[in-house]
N, C-alpha and C positions, 0 to 999 in steps of 0.2 A: 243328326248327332252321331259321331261315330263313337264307337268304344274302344278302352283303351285298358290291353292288361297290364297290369300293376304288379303281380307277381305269382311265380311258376311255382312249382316244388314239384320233384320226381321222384319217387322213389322205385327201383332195379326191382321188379318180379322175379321171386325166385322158384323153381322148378317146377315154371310152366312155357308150355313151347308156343302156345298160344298168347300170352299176352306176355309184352317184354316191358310193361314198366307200366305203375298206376301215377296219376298226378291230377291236381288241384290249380285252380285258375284263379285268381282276385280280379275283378274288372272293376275299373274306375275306383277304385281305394273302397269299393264300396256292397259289393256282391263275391261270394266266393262260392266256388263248386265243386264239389270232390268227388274222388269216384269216375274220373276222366280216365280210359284203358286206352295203352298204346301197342297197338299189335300191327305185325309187321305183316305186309302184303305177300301174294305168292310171286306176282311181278315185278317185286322190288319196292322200298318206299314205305310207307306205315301209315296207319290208319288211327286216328284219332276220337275215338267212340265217348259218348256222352253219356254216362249214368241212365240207366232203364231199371226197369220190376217186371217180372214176369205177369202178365194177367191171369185169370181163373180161364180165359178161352185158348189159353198155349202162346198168342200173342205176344209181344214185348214193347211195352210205352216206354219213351223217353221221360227222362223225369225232370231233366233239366237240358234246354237248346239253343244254342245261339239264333235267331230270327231272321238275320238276313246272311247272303253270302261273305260281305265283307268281316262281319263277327268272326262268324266259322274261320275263316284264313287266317284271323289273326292269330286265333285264340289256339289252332292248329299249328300253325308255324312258330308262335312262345311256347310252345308244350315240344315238340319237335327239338328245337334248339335247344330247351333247356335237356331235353334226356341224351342227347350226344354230350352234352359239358359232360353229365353225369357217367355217361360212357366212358369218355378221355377220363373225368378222376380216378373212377374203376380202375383203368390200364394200369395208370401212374403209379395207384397205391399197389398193384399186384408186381408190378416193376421195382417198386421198393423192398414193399417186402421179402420179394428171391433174393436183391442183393442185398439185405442186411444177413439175410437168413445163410448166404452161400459167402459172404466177406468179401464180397463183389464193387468193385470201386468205379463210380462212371465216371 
């Protein structure tokens, strides 16, 4: 049985250079996971981390994991997608607002 996300939310990290956006997964109408960090690679591309805790040994356990690879892809690639939308409404709304603020006519 394969899984199936159901729905995304991103929200833009603000002034950290390290991680550019936190978000939450729904799978099958039925599990939800928060605490998903999207931080972006040094060779390009982003990296999709899964909720952890630090241990008492310095370690770091996941707290929550997709099981198999196909999970992971999915559940990476609706988190992905969804923080570019979020990226483009960013642009738009900051595009708006110089031309409301400067009498700017597109």
């Amino acid at each position: 049985m394969s899984s199936v996300i159901t729905d995304v939310k991103v929200e833009l990290a603000k002034d950290t250079p390290e991680v550019k956006a936190y978000a939450s997964i729904v799978s099958d109408e039925s599990f939800r996971m928060r605490g998903l960090k999207i931080i972006a690679k040094d060779k390009g591309g982003f990296l999709v981390e899964t909720p952890s805790r630090k241990l008492r040994n310095g370690n770091f356990q996941n707290m929550a994991l997709p099981l198999d690879a196909n999970t992971r892809t999915l559940a990476e690639k609706a988190v992905i997608s969804e923080y570019d939308d979020e990226l483009k409404k960013r642009q738009h709304d900051v595009r708006e607002s110089q031309n409301r603020s400067c009498g700017c006519f597109q």
